[in-house]
PAMI-525803 format. One line per 10 residues: number of its first residue (from 1); their letters; for each residue x, y, z of N, C-alpha, C, O, CB. Coordinates in nm, 2 decimals, padded with zeros to 4 digits. Glycine has a CB too. Example, Ala and Ser with C-alpha at 12.3 -4.5 7.8 and 13.67 -1.06 7.14 Angstrom:
2
1	AS	01.32 -00.57 00.78 01.23 -00.45 00.78 01.32 -00.33 00.78 01.42 -00.33 00.85 01.13 -00.45 00.90  01.28 -00.22 00.71 01.37 -00.11 00.71 01.29 00.00 00.79 01.34 00.11 00.80 01.41 -00.06 00.57 $
This chain:
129
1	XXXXXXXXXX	10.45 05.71 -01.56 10.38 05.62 -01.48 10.42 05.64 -01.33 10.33 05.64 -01.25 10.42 05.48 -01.52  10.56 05.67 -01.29 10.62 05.71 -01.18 10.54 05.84 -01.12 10.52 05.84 -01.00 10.76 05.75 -01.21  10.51 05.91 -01.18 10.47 06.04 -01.13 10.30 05.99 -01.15 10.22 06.06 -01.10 10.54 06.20 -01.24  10.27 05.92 -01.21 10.10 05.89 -01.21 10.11 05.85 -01.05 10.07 05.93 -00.96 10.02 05.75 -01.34  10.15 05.72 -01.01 10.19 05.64 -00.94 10.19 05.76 -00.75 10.13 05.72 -00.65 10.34 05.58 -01.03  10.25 05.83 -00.75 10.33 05.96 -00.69 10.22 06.03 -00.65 10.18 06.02 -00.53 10.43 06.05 -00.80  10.14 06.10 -00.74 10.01 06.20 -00.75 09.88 06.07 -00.68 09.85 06.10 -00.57 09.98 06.26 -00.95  09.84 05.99 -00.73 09.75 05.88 -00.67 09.77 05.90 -00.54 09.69 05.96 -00.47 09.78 05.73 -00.72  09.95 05.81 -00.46 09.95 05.84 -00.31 09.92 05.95 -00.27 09.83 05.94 -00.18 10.07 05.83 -00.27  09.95 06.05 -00.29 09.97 06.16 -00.20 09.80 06.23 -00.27 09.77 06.35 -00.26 10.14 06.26 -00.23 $
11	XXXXXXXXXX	09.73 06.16 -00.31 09.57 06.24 -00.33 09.52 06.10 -00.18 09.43 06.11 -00.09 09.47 06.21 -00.57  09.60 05.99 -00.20 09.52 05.90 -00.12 09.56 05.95 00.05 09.48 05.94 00.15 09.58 05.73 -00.17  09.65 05.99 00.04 09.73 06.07 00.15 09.61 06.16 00.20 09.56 06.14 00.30 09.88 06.16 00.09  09.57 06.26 00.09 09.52 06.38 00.14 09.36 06.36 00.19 09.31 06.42 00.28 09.54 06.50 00.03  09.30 06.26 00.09 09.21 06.19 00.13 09.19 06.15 00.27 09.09 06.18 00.33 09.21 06.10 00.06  09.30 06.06 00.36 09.29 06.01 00.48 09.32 06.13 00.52 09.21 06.18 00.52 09.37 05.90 00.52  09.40 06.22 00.57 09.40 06.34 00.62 09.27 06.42 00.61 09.24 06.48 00.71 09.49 06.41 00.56  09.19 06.41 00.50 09.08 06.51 00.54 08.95 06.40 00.64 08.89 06.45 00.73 09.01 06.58 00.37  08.94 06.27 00.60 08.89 06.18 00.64 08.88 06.18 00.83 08.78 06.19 00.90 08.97 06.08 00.56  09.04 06.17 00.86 09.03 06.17 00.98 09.04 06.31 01.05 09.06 06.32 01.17 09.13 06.08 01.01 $
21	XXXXXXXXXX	09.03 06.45 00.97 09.01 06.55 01.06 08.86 06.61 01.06 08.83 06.73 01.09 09.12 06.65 01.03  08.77 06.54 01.02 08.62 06.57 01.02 08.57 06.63 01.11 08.59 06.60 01.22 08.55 06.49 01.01  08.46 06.75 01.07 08.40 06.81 01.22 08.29 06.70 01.21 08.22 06.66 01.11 08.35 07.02 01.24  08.28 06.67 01.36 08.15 06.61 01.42 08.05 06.71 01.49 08.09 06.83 01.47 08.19 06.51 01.53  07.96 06.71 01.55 07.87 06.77 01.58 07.87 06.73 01.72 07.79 06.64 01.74 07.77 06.74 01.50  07.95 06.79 01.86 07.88 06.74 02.01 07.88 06.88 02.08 07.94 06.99 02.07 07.98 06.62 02.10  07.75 06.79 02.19 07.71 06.94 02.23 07.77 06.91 02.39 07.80 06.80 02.43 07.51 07.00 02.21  07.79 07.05 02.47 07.82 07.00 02.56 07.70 07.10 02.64 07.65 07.20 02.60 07.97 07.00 02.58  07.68 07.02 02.76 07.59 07.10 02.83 07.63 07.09 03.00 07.70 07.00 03.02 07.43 07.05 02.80  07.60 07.17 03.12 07.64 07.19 03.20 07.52 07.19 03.28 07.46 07.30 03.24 07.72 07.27 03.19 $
31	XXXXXXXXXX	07.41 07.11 03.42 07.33 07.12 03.44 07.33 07.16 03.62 07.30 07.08 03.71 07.27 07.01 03.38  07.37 07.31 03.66 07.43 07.29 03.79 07.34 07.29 03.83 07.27 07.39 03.80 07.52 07.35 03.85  07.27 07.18 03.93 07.19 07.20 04.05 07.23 07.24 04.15 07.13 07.22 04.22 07.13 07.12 04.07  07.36 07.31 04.26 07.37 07.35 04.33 07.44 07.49 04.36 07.50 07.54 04.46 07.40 07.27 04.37  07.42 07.55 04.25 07.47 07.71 04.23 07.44 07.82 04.31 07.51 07.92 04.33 07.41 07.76 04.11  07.31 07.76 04.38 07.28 07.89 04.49 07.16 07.83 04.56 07.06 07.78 04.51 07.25 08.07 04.43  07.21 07.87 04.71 07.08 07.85 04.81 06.96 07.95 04.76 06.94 08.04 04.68 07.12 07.89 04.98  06.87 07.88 04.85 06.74 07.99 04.85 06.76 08.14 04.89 06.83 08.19 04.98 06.62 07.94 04.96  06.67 08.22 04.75 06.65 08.38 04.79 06.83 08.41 04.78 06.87 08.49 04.87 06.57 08.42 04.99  06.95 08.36 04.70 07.07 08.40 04.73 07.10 08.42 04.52 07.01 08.39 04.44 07.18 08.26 04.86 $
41	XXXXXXXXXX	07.21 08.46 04.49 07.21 08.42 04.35 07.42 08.46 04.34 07.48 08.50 04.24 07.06 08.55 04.23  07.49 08.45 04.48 07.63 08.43 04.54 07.62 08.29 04.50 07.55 08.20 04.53 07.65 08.45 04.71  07.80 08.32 04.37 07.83 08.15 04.35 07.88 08.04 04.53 07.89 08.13 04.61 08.00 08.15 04.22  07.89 07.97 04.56 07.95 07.86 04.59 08.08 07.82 04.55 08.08 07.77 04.44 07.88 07.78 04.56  08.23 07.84 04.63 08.32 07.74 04.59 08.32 07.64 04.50 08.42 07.61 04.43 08.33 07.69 04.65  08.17 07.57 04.52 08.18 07.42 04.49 08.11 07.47 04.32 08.12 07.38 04.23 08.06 07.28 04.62  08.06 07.57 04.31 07.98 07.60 04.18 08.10 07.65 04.11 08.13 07.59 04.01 07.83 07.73 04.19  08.20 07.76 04.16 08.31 07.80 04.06 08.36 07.66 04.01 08.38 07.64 03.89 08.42 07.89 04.12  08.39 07.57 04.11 08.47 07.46 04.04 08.35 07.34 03.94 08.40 07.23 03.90 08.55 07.36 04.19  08.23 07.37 03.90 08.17 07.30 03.81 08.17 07.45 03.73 08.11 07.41 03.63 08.02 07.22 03.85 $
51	XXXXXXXXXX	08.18 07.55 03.71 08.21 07.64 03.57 08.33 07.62 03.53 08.35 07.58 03.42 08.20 07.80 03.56  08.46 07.64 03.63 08.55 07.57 03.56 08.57 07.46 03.46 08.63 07.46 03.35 08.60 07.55 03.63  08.50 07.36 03.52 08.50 07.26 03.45 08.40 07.26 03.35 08.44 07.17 03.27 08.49 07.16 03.52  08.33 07.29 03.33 08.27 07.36 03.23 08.35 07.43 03.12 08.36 07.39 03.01 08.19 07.44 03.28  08.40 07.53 03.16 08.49 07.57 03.07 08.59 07.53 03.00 08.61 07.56 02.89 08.52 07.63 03.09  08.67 07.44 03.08 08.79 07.35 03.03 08.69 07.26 02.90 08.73 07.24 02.79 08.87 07.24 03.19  08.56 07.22 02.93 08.52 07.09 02.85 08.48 07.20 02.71 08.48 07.15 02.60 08.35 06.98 02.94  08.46 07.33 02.73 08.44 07.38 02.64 08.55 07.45 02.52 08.51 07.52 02.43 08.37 07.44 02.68  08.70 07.42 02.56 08.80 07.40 02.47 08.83 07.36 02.37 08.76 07.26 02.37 08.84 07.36 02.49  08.89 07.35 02.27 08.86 07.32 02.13 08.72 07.31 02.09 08.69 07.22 02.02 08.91 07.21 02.10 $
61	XXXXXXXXXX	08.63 07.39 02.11 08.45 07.32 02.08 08.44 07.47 01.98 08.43 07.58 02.04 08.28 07.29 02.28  08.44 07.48 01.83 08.39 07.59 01.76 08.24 07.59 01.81 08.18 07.48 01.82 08.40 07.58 01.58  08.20 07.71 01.86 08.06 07.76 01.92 08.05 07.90 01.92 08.15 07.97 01.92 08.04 07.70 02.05  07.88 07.95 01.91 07.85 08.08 01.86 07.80 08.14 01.98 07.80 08.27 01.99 07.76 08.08 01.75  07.72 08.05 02.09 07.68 08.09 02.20 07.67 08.01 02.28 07.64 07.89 02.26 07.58 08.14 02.19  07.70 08.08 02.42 07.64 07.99 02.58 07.53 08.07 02.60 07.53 08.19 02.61 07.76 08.00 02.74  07.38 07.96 02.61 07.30 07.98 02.69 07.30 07.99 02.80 07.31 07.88 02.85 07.25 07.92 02.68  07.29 08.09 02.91 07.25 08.09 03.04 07.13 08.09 03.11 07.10 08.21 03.11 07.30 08.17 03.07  07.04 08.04 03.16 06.90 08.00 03.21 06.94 08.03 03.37 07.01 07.95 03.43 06.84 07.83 03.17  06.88 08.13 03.42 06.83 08.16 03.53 06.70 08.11 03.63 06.60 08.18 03.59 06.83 08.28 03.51 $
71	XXXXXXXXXX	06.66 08.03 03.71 06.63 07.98 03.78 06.55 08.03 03.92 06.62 08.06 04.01 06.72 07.93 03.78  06.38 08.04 03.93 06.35 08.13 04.06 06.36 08.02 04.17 06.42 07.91 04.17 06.19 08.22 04.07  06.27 08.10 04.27 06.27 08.01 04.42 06.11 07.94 04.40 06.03 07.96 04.31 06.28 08.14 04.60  06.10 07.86 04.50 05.95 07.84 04.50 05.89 07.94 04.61 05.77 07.96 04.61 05.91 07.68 04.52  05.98 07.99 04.72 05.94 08.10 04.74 05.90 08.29 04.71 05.97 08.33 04.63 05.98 08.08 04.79  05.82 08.37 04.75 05.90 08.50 04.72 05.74 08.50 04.60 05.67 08.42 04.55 06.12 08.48 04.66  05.75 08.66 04.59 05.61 08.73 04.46 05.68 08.65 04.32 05.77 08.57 04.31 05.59 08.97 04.43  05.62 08.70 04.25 05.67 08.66 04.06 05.78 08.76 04.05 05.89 08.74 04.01 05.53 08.70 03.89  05.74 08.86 04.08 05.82 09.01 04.02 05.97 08.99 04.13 06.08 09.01 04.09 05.70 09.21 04.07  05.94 08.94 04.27 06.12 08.90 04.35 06.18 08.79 04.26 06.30 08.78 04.24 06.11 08.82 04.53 $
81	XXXXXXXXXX	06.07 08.69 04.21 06.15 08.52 04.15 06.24 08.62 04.08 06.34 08.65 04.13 06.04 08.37 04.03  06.18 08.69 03.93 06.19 08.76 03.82 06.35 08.78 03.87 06.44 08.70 03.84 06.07 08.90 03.79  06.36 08.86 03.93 06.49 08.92 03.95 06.57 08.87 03.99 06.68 08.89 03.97 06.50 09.00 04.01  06.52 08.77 04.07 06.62 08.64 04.19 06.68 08.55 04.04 06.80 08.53 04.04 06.48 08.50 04.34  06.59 08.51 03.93 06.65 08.48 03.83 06.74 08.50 03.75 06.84 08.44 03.71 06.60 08.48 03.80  06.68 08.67 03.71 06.82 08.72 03.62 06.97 08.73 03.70 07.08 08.70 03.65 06.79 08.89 03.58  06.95 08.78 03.87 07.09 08.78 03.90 07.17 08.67 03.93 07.29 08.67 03.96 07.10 08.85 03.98  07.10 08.58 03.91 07.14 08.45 03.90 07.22 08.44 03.76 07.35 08.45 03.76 07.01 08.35 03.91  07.14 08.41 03.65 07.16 08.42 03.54 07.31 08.52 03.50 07.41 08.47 03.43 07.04 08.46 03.49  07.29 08.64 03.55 07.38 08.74 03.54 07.54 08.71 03.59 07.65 08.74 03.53 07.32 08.83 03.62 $
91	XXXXXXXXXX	07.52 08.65 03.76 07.62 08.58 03.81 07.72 08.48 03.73 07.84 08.48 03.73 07.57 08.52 03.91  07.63 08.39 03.67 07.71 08.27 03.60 07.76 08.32 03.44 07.85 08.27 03.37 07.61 08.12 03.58  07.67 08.46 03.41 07.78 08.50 03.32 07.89 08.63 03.34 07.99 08.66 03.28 07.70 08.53 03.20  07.85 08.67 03.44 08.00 08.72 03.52 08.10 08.65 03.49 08.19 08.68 03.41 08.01 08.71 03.66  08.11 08.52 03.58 08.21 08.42 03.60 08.32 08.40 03.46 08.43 08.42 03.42 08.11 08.27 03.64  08.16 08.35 03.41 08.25 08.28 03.24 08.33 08.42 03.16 08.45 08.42 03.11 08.09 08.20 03.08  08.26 08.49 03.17 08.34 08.62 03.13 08.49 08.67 03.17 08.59 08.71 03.10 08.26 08.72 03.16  08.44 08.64 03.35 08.57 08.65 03.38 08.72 08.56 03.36 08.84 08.58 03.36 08.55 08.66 03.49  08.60 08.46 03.32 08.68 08.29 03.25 08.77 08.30 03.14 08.86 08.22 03.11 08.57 08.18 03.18  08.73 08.41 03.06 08.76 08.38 02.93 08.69 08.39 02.83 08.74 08.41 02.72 08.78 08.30 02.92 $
101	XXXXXXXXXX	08.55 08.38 02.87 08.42 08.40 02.78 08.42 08.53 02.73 08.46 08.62 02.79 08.29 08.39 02.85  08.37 08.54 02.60 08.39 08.67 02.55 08.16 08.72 02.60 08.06 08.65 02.59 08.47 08.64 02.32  08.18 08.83 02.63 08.06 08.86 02.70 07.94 08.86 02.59 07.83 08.82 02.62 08.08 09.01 02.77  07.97 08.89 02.48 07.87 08.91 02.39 07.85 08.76 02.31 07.80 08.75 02.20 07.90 09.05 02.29  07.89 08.66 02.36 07.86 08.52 02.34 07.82 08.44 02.40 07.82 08.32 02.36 07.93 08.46 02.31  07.77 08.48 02.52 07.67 08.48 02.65 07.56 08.51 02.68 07.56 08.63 02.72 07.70 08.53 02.74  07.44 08.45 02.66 07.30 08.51 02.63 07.25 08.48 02.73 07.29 08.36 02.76 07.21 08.47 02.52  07.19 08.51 02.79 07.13 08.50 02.97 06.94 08.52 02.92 06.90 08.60 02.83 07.22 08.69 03.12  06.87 08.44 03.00 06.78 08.46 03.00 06.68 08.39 03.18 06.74 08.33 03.26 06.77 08.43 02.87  06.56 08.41 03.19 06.54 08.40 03.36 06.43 08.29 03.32 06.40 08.29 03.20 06.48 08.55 03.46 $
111	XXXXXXXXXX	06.38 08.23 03.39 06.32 08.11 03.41 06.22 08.16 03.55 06.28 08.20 03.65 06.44 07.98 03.44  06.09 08.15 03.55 06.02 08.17 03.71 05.98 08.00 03.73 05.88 07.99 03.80 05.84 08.31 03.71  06.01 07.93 03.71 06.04 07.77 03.72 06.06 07.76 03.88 05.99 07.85 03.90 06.20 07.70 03.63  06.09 07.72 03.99 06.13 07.73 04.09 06.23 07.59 04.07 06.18 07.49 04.02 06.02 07.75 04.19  06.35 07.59 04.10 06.44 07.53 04.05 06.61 07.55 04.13 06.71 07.47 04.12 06.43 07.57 03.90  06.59 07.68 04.19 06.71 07.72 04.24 06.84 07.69 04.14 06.93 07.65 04.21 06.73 07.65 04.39  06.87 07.69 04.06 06.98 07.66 03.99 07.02 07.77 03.84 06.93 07.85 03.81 06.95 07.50 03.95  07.06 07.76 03.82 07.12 07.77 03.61 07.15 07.67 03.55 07.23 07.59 03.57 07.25 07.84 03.56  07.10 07.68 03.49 07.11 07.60 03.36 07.23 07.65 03.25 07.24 07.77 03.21 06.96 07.61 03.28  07.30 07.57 03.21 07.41 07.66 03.11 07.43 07.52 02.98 07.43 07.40 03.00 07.60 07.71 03.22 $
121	XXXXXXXXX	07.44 07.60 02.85 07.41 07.50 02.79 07.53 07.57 02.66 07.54 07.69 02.65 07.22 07.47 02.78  07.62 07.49 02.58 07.68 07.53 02.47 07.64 07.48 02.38 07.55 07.41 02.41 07.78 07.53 02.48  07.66 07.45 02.23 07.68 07.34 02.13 07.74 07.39 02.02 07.71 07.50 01.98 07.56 07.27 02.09  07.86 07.31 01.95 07.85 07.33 01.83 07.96 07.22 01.78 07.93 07.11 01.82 07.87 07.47 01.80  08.07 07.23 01.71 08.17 07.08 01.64 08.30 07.15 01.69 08.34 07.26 01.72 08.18 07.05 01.42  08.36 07.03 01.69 08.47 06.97 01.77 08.53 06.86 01.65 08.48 06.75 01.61 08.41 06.90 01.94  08.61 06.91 01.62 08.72 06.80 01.57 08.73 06.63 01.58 08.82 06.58 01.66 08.83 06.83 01.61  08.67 06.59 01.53 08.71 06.41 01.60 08.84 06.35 01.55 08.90 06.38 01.44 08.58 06.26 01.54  08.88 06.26 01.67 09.03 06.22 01.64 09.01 06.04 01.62 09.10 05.97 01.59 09.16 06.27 01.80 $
């Protein structure tokens, strides 16, 4: 009875242990609108310190990929936006790489949107406490 008694706690034990270490599902996303002036795709001071922070929020988060979204001008042909995009795009995954980001978990793609910005976007589970 002692040892029935024994085995019960410690299943009830393991129970709350798995209970409270559940993966949740949150995504985190990063929407910089001031990453680069017009016709430029040179971070900003003020842009390294929103990837930083970006990256710190992406700490403990199991994830498979960062989206990167490159951003044109509303000035300039399709074929200048085109490019003004990717090196945009390219720039913010420089950064994260140089962050810590492993490069081939960084998917960059360009946007002829006129928008001046990147878009950076992660998701996947995070442990809830």
């Amino acid at each position: 009875m002692r040892n029935y008694a024994l085995a019960l706690a410690l299943g009830l034990l393991c129970g709350m242990a798995n209970a409270q270490s559940t993966a949740a599902y949150e995504k985190v996303a990063l929407d910089a609108n001031v990453l680069f002036d017009s016709d430029r795709w040179s971070l900003h001071p003020a842009s390294r310190d929103a990837l930083d922070d970006f990256v710190l929020r992406m700490h403990g988060l199991e994830s498979q990929t960062v989206r990167v979204v490159g951003f044109a001008d509303r000035i300039g042909s399709e074929a200048s936006n085109q490019i003004l995009a990717e090196e945009r795009a390219s720039a913010v995954k420089a950064y994260l790489v140089m962050k810590g980001i492993a490069a081939d978990r960084v998917h960059t793609s360009a946007s002829l949107r006129p928008d001046r910005r990147v878009l950076i976007e992660i998701s996947g589970t995070r442990l809830t406490r």
